[in-house]
PDB file of N, CA, C, O and CB in Angstrom:
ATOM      1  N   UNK A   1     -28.506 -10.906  -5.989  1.00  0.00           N
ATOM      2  CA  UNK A   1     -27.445 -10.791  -6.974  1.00  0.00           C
ATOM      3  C   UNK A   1     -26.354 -11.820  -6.683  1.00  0.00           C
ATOM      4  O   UNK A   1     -26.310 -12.387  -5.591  1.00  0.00           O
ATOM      5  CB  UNK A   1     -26.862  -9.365  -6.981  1.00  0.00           C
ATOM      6  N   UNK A   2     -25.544 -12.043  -7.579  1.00  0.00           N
ATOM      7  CA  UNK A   2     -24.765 -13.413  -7.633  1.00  0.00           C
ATOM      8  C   UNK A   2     -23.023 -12.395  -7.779  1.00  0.00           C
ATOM      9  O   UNK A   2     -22.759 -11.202  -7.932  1.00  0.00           O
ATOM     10  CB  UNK A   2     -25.413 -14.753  -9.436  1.00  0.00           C
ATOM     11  N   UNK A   3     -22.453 -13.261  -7.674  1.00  0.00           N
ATOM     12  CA  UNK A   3     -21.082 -13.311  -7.877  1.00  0.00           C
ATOM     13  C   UNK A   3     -21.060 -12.601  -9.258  1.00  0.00           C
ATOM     14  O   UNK A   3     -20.608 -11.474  -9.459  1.00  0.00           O
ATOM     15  CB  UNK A   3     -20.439 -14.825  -7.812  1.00  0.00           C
ATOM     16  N   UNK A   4     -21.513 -13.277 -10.011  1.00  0.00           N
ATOM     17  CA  UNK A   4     -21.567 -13.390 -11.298  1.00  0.00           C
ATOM     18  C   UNK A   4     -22.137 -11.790 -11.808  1.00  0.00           C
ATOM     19  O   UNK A   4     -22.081 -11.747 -13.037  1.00  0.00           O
ATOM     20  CB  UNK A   4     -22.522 -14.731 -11.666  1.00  0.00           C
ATOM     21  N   UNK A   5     -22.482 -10.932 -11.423  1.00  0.00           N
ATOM     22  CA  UNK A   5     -23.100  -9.567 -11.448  1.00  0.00           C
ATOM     23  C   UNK A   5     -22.013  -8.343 -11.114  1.00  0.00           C
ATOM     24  O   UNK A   5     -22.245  -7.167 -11.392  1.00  0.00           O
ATOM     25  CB  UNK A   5     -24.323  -9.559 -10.337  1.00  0.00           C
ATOM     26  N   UNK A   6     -20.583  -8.890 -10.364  1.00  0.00           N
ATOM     27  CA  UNK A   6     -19.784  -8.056 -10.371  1.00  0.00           C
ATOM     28  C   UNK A   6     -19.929  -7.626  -8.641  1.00  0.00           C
ATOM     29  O   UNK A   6     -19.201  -6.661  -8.406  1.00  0.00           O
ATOM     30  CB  UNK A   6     -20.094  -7.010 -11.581  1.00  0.00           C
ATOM     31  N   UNK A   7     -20.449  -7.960  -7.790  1.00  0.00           N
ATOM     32  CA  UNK A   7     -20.805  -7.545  -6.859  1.00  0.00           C
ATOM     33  C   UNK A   7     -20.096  -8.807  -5.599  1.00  0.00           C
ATOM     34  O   UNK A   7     -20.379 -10.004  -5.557  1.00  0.00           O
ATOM     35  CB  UNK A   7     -22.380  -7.272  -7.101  1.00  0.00           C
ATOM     36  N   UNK A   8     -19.042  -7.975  -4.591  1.00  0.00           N
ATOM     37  CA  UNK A   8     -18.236  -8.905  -3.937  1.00  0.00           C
ATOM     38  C   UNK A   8     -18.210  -8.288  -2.893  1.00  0.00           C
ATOM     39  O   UNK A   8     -17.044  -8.224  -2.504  1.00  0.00           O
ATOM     40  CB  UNK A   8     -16.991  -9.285  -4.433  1.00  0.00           C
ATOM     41  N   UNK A   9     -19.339  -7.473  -1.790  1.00  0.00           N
ATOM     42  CA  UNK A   9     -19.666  -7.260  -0.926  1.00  0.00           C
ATOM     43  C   UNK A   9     -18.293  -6.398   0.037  1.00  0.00           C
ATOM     44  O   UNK A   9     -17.467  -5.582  -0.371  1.00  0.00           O
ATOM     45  CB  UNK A   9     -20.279  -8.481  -0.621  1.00  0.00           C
ATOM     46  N   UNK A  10     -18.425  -6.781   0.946  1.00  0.00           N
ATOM     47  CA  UNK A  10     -16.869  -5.839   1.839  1.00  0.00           C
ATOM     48  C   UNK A  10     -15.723  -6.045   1.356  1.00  0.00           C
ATOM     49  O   UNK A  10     -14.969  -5.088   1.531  1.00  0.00           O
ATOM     50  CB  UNK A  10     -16.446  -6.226   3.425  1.00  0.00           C
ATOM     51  N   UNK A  11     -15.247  -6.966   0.778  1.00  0.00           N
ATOM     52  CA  UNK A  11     -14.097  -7.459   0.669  1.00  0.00           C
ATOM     53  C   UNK A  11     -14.338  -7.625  -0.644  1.00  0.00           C
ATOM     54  O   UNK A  11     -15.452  -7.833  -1.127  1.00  0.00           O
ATOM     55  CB  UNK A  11     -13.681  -8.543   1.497  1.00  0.00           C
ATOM     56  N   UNK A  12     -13.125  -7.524  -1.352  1.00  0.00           N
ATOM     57  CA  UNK A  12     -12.541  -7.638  -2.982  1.00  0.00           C
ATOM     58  C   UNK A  12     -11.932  -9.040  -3.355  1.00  0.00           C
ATOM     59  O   UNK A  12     -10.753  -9.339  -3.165  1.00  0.00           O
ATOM     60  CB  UNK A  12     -11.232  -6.493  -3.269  1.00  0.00           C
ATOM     61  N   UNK A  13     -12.813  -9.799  -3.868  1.00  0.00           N
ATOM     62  CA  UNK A  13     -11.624 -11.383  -3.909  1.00  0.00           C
ATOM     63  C   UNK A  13     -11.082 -10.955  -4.880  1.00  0.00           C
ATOM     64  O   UNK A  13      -9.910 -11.326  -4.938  1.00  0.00           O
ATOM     65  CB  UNK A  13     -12.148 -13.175  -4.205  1.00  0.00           C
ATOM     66  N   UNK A  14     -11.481 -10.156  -5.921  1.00  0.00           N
ATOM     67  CA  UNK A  14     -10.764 -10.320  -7.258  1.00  0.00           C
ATOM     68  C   UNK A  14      -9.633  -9.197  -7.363  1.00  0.00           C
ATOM     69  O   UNK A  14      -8.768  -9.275  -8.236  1.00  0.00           O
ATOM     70  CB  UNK A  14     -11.851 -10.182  -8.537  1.00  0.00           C
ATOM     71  N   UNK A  15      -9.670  -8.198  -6.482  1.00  0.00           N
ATOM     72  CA  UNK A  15      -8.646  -7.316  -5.830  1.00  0.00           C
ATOM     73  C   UNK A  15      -7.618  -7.652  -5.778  1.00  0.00           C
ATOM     74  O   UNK A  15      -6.631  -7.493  -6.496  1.00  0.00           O
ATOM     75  CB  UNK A  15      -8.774  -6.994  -4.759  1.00  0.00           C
ATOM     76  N   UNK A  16      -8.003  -8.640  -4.022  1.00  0.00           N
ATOM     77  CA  UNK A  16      -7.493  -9.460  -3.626  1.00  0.00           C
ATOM     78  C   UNK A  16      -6.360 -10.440  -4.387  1.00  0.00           C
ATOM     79  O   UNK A  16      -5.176 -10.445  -4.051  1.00  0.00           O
ATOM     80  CB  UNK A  16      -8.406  -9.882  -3.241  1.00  0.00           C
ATOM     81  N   UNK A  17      -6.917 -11.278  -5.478  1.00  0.00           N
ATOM     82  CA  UNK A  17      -6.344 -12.172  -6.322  1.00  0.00           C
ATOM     83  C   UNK A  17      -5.057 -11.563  -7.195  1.00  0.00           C
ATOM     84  O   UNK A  17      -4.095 -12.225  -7.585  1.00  0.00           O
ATOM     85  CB  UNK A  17      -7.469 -12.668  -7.203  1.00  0.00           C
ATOM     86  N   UNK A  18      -5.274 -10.189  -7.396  1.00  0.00           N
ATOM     87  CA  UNK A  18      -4.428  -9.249  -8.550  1.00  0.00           C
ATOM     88  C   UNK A  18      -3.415  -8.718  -7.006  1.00  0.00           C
ATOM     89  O   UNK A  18      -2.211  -8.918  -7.164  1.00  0.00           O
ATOM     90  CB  UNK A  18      -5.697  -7.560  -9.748  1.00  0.00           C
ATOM     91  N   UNK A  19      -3.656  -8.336  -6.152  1.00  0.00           N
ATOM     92  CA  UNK A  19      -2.793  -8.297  -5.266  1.00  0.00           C
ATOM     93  C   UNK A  19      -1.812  -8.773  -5.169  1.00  0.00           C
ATOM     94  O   UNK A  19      -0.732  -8.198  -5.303  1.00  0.00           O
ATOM     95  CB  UNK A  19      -3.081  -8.475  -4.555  1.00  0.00           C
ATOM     96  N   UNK A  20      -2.029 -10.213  -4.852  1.00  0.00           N
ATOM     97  CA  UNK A  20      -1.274 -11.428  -3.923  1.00  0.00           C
ATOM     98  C   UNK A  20      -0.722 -11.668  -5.471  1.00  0.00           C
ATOM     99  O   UNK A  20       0.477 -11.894  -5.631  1.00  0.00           O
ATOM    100  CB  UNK A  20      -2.368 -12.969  -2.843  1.00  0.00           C
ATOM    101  N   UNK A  21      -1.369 -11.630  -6.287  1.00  0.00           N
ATOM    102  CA  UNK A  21      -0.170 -12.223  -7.890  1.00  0.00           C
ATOM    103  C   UNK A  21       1.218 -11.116  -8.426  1.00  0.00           C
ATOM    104  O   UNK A  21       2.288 -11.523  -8.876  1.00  0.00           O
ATOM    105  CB  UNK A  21      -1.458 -12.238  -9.764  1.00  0.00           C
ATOM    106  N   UNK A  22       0.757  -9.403  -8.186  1.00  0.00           N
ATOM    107  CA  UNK A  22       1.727  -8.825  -8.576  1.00  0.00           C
ATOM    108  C   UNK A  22       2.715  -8.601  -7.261  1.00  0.00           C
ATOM    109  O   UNK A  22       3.682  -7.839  -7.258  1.00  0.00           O
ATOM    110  CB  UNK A  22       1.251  -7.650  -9.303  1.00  0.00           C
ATOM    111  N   UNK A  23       2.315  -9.349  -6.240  1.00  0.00           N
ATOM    112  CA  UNK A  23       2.890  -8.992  -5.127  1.00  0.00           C
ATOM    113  C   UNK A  23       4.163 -10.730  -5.627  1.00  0.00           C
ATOM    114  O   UNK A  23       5.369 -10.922  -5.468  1.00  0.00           O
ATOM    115  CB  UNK A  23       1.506  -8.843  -3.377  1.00  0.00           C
ATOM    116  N   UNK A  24       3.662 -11.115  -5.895  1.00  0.00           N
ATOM    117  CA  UNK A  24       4.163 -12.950  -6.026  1.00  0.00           C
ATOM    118  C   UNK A  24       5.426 -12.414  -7.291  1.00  0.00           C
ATOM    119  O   UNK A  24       6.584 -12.714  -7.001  1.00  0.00           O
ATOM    120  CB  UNK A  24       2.372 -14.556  -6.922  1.00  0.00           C
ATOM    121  N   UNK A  25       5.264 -11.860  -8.272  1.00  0.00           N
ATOM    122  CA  UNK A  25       5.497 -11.499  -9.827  1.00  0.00           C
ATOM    123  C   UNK A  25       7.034 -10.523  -8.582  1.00  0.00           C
ATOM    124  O   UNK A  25       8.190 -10.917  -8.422  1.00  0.00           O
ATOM    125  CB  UNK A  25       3.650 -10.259 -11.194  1.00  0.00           C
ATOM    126  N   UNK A  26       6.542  -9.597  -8.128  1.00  0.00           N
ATOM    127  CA  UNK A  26       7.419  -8.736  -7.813  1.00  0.00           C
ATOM    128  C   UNK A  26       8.851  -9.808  -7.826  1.00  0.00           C
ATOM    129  O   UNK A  26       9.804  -9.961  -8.590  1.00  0.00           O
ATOM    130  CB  UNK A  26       6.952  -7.935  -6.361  1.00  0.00           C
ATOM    131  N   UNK A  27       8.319 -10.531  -6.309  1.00  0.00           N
ATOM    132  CA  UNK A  27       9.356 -10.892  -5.495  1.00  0.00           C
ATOM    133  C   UNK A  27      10.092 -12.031  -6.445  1.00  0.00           C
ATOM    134  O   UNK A  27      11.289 -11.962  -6.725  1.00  0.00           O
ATOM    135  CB  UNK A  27       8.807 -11.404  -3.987  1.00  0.00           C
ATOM    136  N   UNK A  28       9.375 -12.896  -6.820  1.00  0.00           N
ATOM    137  CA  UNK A  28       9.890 -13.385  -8.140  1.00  0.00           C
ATOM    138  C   UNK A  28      11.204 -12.502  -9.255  1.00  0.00           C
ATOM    139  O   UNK A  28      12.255 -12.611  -9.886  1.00  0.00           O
ATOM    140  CB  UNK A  28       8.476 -13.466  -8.926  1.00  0.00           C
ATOM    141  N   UNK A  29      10.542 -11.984  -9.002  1.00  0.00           N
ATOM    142  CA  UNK A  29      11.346 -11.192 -10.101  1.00  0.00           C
ATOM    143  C   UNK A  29      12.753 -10.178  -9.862  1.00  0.00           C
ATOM    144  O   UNK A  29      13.193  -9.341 -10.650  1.00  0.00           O
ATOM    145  CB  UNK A  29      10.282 -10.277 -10.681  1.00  0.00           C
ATOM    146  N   UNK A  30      13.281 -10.550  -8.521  1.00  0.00           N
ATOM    147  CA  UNK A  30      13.861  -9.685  -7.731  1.00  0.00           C
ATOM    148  C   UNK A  30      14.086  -8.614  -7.289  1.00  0.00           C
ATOM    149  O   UNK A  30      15.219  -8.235  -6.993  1.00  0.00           O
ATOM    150  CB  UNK A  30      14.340  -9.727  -7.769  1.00  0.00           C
ATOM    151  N   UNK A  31      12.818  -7.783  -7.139  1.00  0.00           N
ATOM    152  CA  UNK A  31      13.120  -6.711  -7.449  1.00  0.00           C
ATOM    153  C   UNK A  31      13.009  -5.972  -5.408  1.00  0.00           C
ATOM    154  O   UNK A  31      13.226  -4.819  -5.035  1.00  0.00           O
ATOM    155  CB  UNK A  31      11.943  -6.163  -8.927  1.00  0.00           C
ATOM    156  N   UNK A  32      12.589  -7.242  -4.525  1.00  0.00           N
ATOM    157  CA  UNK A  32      12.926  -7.161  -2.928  1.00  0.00           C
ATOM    158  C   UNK A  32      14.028  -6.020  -2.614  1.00  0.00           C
ATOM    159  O   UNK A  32      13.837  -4.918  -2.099  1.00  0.00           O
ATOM    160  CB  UNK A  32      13.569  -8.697  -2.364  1.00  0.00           C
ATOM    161  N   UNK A  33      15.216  -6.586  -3.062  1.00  0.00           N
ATOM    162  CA  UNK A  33      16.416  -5.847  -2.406  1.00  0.00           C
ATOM    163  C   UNK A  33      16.348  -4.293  -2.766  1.00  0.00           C
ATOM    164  O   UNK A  33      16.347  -3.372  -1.949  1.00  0.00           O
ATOM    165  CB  UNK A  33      17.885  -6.494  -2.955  1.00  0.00           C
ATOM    166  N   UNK A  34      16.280  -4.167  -4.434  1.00  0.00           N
ATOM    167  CA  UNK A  34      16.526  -3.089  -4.955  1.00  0.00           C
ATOM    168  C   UNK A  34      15.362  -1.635  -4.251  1.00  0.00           C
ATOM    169  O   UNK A  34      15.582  -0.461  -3.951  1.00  0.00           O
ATOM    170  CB  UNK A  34      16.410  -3.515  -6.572  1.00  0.00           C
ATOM    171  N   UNK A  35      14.306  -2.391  -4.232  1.00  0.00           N
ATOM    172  CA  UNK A  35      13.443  -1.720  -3.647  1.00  0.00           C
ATOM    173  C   UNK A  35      13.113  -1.054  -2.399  1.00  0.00           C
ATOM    174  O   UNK A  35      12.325  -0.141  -2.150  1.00  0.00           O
ATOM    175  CB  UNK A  35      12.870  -2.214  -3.783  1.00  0.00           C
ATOM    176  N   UNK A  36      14.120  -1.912  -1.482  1.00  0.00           N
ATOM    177  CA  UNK A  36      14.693  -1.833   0.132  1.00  0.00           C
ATOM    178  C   UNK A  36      15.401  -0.574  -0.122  1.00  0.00           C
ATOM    179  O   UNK A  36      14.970   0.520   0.241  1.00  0.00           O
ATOM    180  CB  UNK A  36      15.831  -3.218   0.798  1.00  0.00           C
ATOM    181  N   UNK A  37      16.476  -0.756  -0.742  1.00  0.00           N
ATOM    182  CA  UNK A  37      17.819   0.059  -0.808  1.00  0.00           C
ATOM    183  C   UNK A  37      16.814   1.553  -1.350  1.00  0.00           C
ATOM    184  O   UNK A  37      16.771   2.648  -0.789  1.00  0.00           O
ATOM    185  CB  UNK A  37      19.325  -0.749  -2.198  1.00  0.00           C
ATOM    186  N   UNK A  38      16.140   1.142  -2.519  1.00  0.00           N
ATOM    187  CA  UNK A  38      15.859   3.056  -2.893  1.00  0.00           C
ATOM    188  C   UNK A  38      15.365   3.044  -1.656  1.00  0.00           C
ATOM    189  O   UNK A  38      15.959   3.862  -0.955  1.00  0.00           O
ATOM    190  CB  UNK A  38      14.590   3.840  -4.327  1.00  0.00           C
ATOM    191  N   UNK A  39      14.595   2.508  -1.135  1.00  0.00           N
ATOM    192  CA  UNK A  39      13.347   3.136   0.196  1.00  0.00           C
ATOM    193  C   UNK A  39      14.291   3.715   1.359  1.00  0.00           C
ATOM    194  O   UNK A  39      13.952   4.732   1.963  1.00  0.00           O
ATOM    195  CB  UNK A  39      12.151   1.601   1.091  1.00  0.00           C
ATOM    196  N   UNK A  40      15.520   3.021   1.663  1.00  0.00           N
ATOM    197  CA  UNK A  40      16.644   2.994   2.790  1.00  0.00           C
ATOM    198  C   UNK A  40      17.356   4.743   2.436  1.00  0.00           C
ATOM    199  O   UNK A  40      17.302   5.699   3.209  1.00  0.00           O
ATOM    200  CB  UNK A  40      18.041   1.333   2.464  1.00  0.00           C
ATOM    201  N   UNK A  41      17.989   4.718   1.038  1.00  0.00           N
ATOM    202  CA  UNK A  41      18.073   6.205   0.385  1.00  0.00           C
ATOM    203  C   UNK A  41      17.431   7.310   0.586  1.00  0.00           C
ATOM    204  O   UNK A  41      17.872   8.284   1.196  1.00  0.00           O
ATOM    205  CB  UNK A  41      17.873   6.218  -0.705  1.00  0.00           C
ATOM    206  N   UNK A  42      15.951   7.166  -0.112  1.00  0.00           N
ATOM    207  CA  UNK A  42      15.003   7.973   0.248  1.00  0.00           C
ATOM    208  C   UNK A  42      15.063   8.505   1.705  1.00  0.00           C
ATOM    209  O   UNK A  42      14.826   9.710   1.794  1.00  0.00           O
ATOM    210  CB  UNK A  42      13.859   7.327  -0.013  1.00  0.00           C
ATOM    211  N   UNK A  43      15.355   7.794   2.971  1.00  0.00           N
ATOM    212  CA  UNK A  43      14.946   7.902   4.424  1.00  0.00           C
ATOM    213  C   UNK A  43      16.014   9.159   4.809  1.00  0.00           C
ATOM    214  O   UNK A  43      15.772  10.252   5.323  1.00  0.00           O
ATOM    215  CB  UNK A  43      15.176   6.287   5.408  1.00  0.00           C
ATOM    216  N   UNK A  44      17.405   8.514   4.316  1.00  0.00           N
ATOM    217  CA  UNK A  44      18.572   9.451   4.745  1.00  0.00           C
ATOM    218  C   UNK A  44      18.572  10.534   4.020  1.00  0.00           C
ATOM    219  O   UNK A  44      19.425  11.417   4.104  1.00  0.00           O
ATOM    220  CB  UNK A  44      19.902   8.904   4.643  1.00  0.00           C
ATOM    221  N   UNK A  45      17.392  10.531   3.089  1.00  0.00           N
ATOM    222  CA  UNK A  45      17.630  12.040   1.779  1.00  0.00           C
ATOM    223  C   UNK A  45      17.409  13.496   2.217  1.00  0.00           C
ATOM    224  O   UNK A  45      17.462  13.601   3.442  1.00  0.00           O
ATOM    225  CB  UNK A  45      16.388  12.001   0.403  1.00  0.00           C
ATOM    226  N   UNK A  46      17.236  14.356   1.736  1.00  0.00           N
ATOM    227  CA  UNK A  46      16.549  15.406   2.246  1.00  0.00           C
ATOM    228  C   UNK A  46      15.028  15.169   2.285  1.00  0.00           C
ATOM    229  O   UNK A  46      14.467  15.469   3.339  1.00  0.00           O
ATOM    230  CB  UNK A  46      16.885  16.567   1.490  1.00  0.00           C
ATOM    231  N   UNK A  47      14.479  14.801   1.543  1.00  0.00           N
ATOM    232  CA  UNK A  47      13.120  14.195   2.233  1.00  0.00           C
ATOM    233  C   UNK A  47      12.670  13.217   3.126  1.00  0.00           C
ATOM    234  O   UNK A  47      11.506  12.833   3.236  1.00  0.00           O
ATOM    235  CB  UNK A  47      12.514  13.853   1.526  1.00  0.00           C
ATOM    236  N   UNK A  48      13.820  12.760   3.875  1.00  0.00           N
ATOM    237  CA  UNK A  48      13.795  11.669   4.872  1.00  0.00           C
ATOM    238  C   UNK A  48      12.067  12.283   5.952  1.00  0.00           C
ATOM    239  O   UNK A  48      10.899  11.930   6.119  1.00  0.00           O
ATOM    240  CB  UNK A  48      15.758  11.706   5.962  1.00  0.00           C
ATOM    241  N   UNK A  49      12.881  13.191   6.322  1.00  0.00           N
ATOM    242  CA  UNK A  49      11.631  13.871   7.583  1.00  0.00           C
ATOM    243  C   UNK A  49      10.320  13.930   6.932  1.00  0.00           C
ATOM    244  O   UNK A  49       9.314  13.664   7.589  1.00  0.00           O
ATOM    245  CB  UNK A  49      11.931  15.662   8.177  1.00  0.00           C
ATOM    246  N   UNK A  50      10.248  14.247   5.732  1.00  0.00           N
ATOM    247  CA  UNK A  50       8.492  14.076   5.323  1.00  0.00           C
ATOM    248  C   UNK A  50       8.122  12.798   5.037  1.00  0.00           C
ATOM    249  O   UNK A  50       6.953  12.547   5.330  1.00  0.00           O
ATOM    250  CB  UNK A  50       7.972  14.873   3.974  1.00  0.00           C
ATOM    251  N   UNK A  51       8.852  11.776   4.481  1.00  0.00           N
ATOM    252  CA  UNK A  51       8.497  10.623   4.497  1.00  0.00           C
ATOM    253  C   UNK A  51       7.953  10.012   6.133  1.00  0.00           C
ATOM    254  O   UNK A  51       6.896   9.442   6.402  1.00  0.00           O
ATOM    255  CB  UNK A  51       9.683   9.965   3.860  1.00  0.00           C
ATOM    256  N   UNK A  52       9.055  10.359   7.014  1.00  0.00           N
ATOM    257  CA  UNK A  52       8.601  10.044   8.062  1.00  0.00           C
ATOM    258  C   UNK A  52       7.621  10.061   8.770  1.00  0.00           C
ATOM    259  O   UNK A  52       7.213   9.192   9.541  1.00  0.00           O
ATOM    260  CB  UNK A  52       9.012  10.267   8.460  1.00  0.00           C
ATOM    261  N   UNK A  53       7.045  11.458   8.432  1.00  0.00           N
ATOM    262  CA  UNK A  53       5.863  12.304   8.800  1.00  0.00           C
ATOM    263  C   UNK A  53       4.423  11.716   8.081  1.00  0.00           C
ATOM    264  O   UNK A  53       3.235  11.650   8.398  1.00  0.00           O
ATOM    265  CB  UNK A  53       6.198  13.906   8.281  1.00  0.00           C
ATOM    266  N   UNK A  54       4.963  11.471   7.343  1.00  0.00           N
ATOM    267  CA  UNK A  54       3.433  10.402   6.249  1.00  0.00           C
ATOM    268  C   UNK A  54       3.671   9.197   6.893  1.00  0.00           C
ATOM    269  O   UNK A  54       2.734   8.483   6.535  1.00  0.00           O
ATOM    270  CB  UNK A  54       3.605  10.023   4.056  1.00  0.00           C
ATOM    271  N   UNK A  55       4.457   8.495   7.713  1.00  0.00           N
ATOM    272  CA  UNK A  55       4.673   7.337   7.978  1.00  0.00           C
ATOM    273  C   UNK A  55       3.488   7.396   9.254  1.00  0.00           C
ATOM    274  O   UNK A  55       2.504   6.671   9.402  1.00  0.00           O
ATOM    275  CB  UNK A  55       6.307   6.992   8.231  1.00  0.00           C
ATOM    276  N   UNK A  56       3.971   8.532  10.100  1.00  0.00           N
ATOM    277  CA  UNK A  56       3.436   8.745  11.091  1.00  0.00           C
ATOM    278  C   UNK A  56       1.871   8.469  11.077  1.00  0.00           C
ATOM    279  O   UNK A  56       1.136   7.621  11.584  1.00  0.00           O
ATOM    280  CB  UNK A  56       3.821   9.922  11.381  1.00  0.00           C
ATOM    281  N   UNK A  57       1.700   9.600  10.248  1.00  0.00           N
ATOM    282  CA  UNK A  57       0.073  10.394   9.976  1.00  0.00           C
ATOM    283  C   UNK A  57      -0.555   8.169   9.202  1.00  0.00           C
ATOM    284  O   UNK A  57      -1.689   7.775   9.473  1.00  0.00           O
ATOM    285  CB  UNK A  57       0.200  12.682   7.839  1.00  0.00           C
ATOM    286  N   UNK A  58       0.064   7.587   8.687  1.00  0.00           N
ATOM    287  CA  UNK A  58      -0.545   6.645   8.190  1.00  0.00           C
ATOM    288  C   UNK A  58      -0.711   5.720   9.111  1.00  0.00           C
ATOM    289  O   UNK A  58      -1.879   5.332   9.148  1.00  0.00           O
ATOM    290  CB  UNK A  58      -0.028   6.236   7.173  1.00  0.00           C
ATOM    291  N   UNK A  59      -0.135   5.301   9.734  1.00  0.00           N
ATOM    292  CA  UNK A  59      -0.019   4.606  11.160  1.00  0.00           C
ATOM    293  C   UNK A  59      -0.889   4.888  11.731  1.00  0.00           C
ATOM    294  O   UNK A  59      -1.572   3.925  12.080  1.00  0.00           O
ATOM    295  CB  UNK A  59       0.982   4.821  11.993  1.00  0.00           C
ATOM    296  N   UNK A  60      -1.370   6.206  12.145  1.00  0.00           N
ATOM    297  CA  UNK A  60      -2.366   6.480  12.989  1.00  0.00           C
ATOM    298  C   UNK A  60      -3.601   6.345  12.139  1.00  0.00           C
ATOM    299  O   UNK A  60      -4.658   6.502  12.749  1.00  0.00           O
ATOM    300  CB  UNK A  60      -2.195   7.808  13.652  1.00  0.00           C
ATOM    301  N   UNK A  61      -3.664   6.130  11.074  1.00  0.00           N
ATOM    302  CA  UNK A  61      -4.722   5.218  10.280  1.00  0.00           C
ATOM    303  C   UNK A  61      -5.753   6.000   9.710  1.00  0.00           C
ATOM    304  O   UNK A  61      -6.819   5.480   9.381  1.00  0.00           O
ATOM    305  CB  UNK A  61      -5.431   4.150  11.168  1.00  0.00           C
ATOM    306  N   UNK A  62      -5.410   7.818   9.492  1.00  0.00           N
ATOM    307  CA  UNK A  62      -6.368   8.334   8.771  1.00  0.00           C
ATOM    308  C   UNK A  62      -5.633   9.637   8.091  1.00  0.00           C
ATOM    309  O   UNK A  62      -6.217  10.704   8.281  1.00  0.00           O
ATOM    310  CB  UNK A  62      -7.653   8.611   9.679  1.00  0.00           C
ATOM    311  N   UNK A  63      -4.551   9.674   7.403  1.00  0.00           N
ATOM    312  CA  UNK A  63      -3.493  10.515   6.390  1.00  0.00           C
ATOM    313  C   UNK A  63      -4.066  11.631   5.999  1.00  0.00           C
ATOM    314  O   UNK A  63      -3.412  12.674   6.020  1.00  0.00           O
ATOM    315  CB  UNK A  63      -3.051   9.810   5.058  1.00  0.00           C
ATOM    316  N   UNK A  64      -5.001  11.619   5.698  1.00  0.00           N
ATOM    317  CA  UNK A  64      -6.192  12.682   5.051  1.00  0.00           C
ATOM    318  C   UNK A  64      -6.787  13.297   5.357  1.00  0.00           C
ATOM    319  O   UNK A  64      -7.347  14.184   4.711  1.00  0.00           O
ATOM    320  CB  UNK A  64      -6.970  12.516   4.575  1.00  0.00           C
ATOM    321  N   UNK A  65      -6.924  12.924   6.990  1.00  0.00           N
ATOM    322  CA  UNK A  65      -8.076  13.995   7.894  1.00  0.00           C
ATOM    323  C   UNK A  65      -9.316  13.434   7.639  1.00  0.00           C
ATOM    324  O   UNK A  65     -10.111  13.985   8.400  1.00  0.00           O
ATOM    325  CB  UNK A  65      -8.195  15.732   7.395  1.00  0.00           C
ATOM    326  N   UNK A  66      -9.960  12.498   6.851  1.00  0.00           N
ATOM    327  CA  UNK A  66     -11.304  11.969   5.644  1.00  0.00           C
ATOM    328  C   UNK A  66     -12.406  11.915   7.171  1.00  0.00           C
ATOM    329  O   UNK A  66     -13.444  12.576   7.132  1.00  0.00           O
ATOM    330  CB  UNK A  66     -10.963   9.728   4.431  1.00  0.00           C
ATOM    331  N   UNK A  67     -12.101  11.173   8.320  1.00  0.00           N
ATOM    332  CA  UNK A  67     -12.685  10.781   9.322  1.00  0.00           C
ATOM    333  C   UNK A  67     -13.129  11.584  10.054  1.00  0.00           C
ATOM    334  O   UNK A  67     -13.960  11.120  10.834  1.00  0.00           O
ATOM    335  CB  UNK A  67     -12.140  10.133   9.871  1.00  0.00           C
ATOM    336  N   UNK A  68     -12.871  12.929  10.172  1.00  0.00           N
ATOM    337  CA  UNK A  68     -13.707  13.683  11.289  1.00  0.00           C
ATOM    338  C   UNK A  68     -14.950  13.827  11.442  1.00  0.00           C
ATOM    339  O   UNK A  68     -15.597  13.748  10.398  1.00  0.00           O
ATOM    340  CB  UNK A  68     -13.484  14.768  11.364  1.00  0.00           C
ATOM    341  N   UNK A  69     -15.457  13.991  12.275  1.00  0.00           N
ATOM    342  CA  UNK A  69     -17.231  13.761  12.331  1.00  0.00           C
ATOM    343  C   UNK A  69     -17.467  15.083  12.065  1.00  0.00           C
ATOM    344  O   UNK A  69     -16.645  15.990  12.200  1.00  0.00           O
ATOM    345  CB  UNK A  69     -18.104  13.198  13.905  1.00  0.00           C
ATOM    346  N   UNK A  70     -18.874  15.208  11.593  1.00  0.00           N
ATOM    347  CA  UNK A  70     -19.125  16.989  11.372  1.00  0.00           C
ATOM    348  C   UNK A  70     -20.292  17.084  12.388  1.00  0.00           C
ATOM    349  O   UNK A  70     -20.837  18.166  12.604  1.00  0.00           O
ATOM    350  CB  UNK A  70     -19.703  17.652   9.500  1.00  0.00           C
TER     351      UNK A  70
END
């Protein structure tokens, strides 16, 4: 099978490509700072501690529990 069939093996170029462009579009577009500041808000909010706690659980690189062996 070819490229051309829709098929892009481990990795996503075309993912990839839509990524890196709305990621490009964002910052372009200024929306960096504003986005800092809600996130900075959010931290000190009353939901500061659960955010944190998902920060945690994501870091350690499996949020979901999905990985346990049976």
């Amino acid at each position: 099978m070819s490229k051309k069939d829709g098929l892009e093996g481990e990795g996503s170029y075309s993912g990839t490509r839509d990524y890196n462009k709305r990621t490009a579009d964002f910052i372009k577009k200024g929306k960096v700072d504003k986005a800092a500041k809600d996130a900075e808000r959010a931290i000190e909010s009353d939901e500061g501690d659960e955010l944190k706690s998902a920060e945690e659980k994501g870091k350690a690189g499996d949020p979901r529990g999905m990985d346990k062996k049976h």
